[in-house]
N, C-alpha and C positions, 0 to 999 in steps of 0.2 A: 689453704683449703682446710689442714685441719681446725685451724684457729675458726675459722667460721661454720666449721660442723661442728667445736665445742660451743657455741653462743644457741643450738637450736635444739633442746630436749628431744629426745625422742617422738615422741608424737607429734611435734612443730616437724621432726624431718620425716617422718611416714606422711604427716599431712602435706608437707613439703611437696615429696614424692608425686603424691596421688595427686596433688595440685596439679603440678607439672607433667606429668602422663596425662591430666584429664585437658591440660592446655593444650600438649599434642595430638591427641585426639578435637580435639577442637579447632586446631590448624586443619588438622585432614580433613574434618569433617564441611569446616570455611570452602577451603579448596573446592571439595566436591560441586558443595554447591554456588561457590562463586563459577565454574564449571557447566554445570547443569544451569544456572543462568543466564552465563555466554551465549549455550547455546541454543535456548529458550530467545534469549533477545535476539539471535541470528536470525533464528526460522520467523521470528515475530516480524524482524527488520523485512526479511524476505515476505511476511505474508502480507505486509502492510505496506510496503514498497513496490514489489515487483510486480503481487499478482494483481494488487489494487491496480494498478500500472495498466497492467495486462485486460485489466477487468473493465477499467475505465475508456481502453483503445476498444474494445469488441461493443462496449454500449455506444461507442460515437462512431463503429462501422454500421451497426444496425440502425441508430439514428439516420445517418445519412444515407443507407439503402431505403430506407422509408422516406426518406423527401425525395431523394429521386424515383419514386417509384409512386408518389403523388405528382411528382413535377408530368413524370412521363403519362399518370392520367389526367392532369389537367391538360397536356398537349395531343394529347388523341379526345377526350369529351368535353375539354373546354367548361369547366363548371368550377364556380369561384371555390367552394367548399374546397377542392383539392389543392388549389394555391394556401388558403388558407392554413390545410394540414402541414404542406408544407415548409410554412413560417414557424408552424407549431414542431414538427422535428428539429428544425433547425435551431429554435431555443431552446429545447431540452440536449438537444446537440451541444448549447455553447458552454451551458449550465457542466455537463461534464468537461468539456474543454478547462473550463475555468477547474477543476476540481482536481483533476490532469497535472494542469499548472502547481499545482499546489503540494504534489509528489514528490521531488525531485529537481535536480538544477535538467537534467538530459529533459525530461519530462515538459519543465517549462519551456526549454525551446523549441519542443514538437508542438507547443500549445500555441504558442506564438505564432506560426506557422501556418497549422491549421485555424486560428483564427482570421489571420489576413484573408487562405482562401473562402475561408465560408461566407466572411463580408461581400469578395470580391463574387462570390456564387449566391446570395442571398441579391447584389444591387443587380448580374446578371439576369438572374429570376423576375426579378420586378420587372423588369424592362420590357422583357419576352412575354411576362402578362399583362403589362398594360400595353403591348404593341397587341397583341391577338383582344382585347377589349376594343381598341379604335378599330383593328381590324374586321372584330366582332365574334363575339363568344357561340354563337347560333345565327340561324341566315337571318333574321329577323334587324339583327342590331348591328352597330359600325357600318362601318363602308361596304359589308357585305349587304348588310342590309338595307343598303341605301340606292347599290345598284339592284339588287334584287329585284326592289320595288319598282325599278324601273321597267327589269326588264317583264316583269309581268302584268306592267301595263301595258308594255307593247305586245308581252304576245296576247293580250284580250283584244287589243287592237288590230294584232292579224288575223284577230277568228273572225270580226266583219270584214277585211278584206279576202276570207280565204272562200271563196264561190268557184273555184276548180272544179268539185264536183254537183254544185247547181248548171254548170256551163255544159259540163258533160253530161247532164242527163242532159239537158236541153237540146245540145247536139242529136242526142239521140233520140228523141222526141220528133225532131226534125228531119232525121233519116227517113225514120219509118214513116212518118207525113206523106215523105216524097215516093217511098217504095207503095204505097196503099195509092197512090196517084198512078203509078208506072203496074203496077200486077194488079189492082182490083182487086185484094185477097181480104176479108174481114180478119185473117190474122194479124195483120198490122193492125187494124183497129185496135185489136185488145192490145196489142203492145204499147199503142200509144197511150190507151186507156189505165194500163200500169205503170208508165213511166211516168204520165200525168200525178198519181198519186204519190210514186217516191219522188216526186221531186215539190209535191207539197208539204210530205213528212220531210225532206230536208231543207224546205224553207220557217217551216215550223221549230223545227230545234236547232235553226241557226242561230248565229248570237250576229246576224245584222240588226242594224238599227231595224225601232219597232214599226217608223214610219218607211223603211223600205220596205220591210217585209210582209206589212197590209199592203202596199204598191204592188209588189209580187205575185200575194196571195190576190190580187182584186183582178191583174192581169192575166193570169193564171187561169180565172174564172173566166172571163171574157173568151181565152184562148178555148177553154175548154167545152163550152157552149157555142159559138161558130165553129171548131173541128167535127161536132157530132153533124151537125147539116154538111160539111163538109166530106165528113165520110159517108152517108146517107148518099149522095149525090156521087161519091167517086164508086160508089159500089154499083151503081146502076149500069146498064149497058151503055154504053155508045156515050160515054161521059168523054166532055171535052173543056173540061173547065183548066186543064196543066195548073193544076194544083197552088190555084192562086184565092184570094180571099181576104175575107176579116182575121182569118186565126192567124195567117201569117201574119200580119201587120200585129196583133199582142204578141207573138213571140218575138218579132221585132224589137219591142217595144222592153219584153223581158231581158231578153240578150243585151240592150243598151242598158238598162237598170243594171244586170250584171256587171258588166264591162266599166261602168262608173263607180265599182268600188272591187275591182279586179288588182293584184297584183301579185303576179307569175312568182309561185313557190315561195311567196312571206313567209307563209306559217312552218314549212319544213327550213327553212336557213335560218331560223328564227329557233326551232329545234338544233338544229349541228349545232350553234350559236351555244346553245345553253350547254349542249354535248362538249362541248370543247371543254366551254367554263367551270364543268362537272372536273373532267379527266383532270383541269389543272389545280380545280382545291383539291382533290383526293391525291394526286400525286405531285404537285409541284414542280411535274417538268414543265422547263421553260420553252419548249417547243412549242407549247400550248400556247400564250398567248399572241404570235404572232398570225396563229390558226384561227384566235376570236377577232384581232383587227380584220384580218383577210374576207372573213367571213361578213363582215359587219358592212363592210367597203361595199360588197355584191347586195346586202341588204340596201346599203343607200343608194347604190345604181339605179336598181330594182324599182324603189320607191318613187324616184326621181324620171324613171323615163314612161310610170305607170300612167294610169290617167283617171286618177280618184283626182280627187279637189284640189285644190293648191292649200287648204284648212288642213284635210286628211292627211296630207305629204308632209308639213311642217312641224304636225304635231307626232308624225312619227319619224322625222328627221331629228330633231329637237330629245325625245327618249333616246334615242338608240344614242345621239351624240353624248346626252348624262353617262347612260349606260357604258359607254365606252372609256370615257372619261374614268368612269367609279373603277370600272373593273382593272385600268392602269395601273391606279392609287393603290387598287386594292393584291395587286403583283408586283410593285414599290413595295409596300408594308411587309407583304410576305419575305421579299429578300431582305428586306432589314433584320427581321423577326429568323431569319437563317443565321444573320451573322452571328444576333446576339447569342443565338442558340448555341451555334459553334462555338462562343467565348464562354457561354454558360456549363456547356460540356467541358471545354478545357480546365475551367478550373475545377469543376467536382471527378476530374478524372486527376487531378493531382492530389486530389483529399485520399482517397483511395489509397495509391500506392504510398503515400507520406503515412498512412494511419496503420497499415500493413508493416513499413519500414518500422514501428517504436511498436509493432507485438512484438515483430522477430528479434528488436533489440533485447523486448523485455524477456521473452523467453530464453535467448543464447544467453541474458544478465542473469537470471533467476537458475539456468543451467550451470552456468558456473559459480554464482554464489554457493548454490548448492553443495558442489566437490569441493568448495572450501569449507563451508561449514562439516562436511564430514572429515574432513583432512584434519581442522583444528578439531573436530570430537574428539578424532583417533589421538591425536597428540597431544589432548588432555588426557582421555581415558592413559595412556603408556605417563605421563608426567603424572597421575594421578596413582599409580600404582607405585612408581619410584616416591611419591612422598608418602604412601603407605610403610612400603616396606623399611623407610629412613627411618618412618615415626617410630615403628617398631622397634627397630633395631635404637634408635637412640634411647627410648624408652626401656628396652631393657638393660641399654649398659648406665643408663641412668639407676635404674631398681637397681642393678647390681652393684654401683658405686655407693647407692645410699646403705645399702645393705651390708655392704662390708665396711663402710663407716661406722657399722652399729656391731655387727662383728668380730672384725680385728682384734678392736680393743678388750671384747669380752672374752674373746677367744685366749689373748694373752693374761688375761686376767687368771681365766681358770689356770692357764699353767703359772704364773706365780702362786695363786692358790694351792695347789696341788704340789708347790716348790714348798710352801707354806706347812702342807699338813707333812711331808715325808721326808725335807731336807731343809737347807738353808737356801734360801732364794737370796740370790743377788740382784738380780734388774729391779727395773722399776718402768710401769706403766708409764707413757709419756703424757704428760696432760697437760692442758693450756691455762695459764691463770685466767681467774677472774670467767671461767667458761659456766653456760647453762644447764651442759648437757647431762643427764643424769649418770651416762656410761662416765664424761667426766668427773663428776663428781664421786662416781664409786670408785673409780682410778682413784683420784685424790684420797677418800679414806683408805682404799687398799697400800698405798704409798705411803699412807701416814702411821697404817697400822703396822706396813712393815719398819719404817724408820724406827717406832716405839717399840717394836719387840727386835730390832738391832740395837736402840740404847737399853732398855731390861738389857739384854743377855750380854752387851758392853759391860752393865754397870754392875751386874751379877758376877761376871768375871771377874772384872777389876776388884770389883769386895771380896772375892774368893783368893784372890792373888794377895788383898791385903791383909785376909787373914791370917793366909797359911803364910805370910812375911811372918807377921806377929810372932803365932806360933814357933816360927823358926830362931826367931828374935829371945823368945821366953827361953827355948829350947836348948841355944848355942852353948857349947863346951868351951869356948875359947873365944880368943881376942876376933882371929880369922871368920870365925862361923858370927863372930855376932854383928861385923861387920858385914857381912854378904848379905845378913836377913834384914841390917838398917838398909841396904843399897835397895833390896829387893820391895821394900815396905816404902821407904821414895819414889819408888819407879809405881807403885801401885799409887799411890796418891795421886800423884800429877796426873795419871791415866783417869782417874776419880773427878779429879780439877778439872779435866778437858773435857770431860765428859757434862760437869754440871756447867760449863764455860758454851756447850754447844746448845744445851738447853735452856739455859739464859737467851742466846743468841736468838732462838726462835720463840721465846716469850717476848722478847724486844722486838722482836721487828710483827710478833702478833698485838703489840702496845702500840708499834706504828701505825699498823691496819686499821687500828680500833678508831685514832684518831682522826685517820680520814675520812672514814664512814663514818665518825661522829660531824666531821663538817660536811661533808654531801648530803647528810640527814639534814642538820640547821639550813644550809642553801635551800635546797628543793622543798620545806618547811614538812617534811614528813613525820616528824616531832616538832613539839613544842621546844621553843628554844631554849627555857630552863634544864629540859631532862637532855637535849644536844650537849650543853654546854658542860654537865654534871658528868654525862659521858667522855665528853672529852676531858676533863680534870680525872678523871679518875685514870683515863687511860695513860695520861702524864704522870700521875702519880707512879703508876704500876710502873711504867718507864724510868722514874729517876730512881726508885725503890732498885730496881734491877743495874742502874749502874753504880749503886751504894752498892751491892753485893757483886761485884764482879772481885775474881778471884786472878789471882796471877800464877802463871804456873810456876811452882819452886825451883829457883836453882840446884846444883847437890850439893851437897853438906859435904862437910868431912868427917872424922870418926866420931868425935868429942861433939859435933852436931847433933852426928845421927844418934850418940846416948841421948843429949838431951832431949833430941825432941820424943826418942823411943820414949823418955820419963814424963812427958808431957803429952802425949798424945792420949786423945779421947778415949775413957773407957768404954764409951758406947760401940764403941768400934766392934768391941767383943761379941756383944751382945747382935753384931749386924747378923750373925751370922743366919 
């Protein structure tokens, strides 16, 4: 660690620092909003997922409450526009189906589902309206409108046979006749004289034929002109005519006209007839049609034992026979038109609770996605706080480690410094070769400056020691004394010797230095290779120069040495002082 804190100057390790705080604040800051996007994309998953989901089930409930709610008005008014609407929900129906589908795997098999029944309730549909089309949309068209037509040609046809009440005035015309014969009273006259006339206003807006009804009307007339001589004569005294004559024989003659296109209660069984037919299309009880055979059967008795024409009889044997016939067919179609109905209801009754079953899915899905998305909030929010407070906490024992990298070593600086100004310092800053850093580099000269002021005050010793040898040496009284100050003046030399032997040492191996950074200079071409190469010779020089001068430390002498060399030794020496 330290080796790699001395490679980075101070500012490369502040910038270092604030690099790496600004990286961990940039983790945190990631975090967050990887974080805040989780759960951004949750709620997004959930709005685009579920509620779409949700959103898409409530538009295909409302879809298909509007096709049934045209179905069920095209089966109460019968009118194509409602069938039609109803094809038109049912595509916009399938259009979200298919959209449905496209949600989700759960989603696509509700789609799937609901597809099959909408097919299976759309071919239902069709059916039910083209059975009620043959059946008939209005009484006009289909089988309804086929017996229809029938039966309202017979009933025009029982309004000329319906002379019920031309018969009964005529009865009564004929009472009174007899009572104005038997009491003489001119009240009967006028009776008969008013019944004459309602019973021309009821051959007037009769619907018989035109040529019976001039028949009628001409014997009418006849009657009516022989009754007045008739009564004229029965009002007289002592009349004995028993109330016989001309006007009897035209009433006669009317009553048989009557009676040749009579038959007893056509027009009212010909009414139940229709009554029945009413009660069975408005309600479809099947009680009802066995009520229109019944009734039909008395119509054809009726007809058959009457005594209109054998033309008259046949031609309304023949109607009533279509009519019965239609109106069979047309309580056939109806029960077909039930079943389909009932299968057409079974399937849009399973659309319903299958399109209800995927809200409630989507909701209880959307419910609980929910408690999870707030579950993981909460457990990023608490993991987001714990990489907070990490970041912090790394981050400042980070500052504090870089800091006391920068530190320490200045801190021990100033006490060798201060060992420097007031005492003799012994340590030495520990520094890394070849490092960047400038606290390294001030280490390094603070180390270098103490080495250099440990050899000064070495080499100042030693010369002090050599002198006062000297001196002692110039000094000596005797054989003894001058020997002690040769011994002492040897022992100061070699200390001298060792000394320039250490500083040699470190200009050699500063000779070494030079020549490798003269070759990494030539390699990496950072110089030109002449001034490399000039540098490197010279630093070899300076190196061989330095092993010509290397000095060997002296053995000792003995006495007759130590004269000599005291007589030989440099007088510069004196002068070192």
């Amino acid at each position: 660690m330290d080796k790699l804190s001395s490679k980075l100057r101070i500012g490369e390790k502040i910038g270092v620092g604030f690099a790496l705080v600004g990286l961990l604040l940039a983790g945190v800051i990631w975090h967050y909003h990887q974080t805040l996007r989780s759960v951004v994309d949750d709620y997004q998953q959930l709005q685009r997922v579920f509620e779409v989901r949700k959103s898409l089930a409530v538009g295909i409930e409302i879809d298909m409450a509007a096709a049934r709610d045209a179905e069920k008005s095209f089966l109460l008014l019968r009118q194509e526009r409602f069938a039609a609407d109803v094809d038109r929900h049912l595509q916009a129906m399938r259009e979200k189906v298919r959209a449905l589908a496209a949600v989700d795997q759960p989603s696509q098999q509700t789609a799937e589902q609901l597809q099959a029944l909408m097919a299976t309730y759309q071919e239902r549909f069709a059916a039910v309206a083209e059975a009620w089309r043959a059946m008939g949309l209005d009484e006009n068209s289909g089988i309804q409108g086929a017996f229809r037509q029938k039966i309202h040609r017979l009933h025009e046809l029982s309004a000329q046979h319906n002379v019920d009440r031309l018969l009964t005035v005529l009865l009564q015309i004929r009472r009174n006749e007899k009572d104005l014969a038997l009491r003489q009273e001119s009240a009967y006259r006028d009776r008969v004289h008013r019944l004459l006339l309602e019973f021309r206003q009821l051959v007037e807006a009769s619907e018989l034929p035109e040529a019976t009804r001039q028949k009628l009307l001409a014997e009418l007339a006849s009657y009516s002109k022989s009754f007045e001589a008739y009564a004229a004569s029965a009002l007289r005294p002592g009349y004995t005519g028993a109330g016989k004559g001309p006007f009897r024989d035209a009433a006669q003659r009317i009553e048989a006209i009557l009676h040749a296109h009579y038959v007893p209660n056509l027009e009212t069984n010909i009414l139940k007839l229709r009554r029945r037919e009413k009660d069975f299309l408005l309600r479809g009880d099947e009680s009802y049609p066995p009520m229109v055979v019944e009734i039909a059967r008395t119509i054809r008795a009726q007809v058959s034992e009457s005594t209109i024409s054998e033309a008259d009889k046949a031609q309304l044997l023949a109607l009533l026979r279509d009519y019965q016939r239609s109106f069979l067919t047309l309580v056939s179609q109806r029960g077909s038109i039930v079943a389909l109905t009932a299968e057409m209801n079974a399937a849009a009754d399973q659309v319903a609770p299958l399109i209800e079953a995927n809200v409630a899915q989507a909701n209880e899905t959307m419910s609980r996605r929910a408690r999870e998305i707030d579950e993981d909030a909460q457990a990023s929010v608490r993991l987001g706080l714990i990489v907070t407070a990490s970041t912090l906490l790394l981050a400042a024992l980070l500052a504090l480690g870089i800091t006391d990298r920068i530190v320490r070593p200045v801190r021990r600086m100033a006490g060798l410094l201060d060992d420097l100004a007031y005492g003799t310092p012994t340590g030495r800053v520990p520094t890394v070769p070849g490092g960047r850093n400038e606290i390294n580099a001030m280490a390094e000269s603070l180390n270098a400056l103490l080495d250099h002021r440990a050899t000064f005050l070495g080499w100042w010793k030693a010369s002090m020691d050599e002198l006062n040898a000297r001196r002692a040496l110039l000094g000596s009284a005797d054989e003894a004394e001058r020997d002690e100050a040769i011994t002492g003046l040897r022992a100061a030399s070699i200390v001298k010797v060792q000394k320039l032997n250490a500083i040699r040492g470190r200009l050699l191996q500063h000779a070494h230095d030079l020549i490798a950074v003269s070759r990494r200079l030539s390699v990496a071409g950072s110089l030109p290779a002449s001034d490399a190469k000039q540098l490197e010779h010279s630093a070899q020089a300076i190196e061989s120069l330095l092993d010509v001068l290397a000095v060997a430390d002296e053995p000792p002498r003995t006495g007759d040495d130590s004269r000599e060399a005291a007589k030989d030794a440099p007088p510069q020496m004196d002068g070192g002082r």
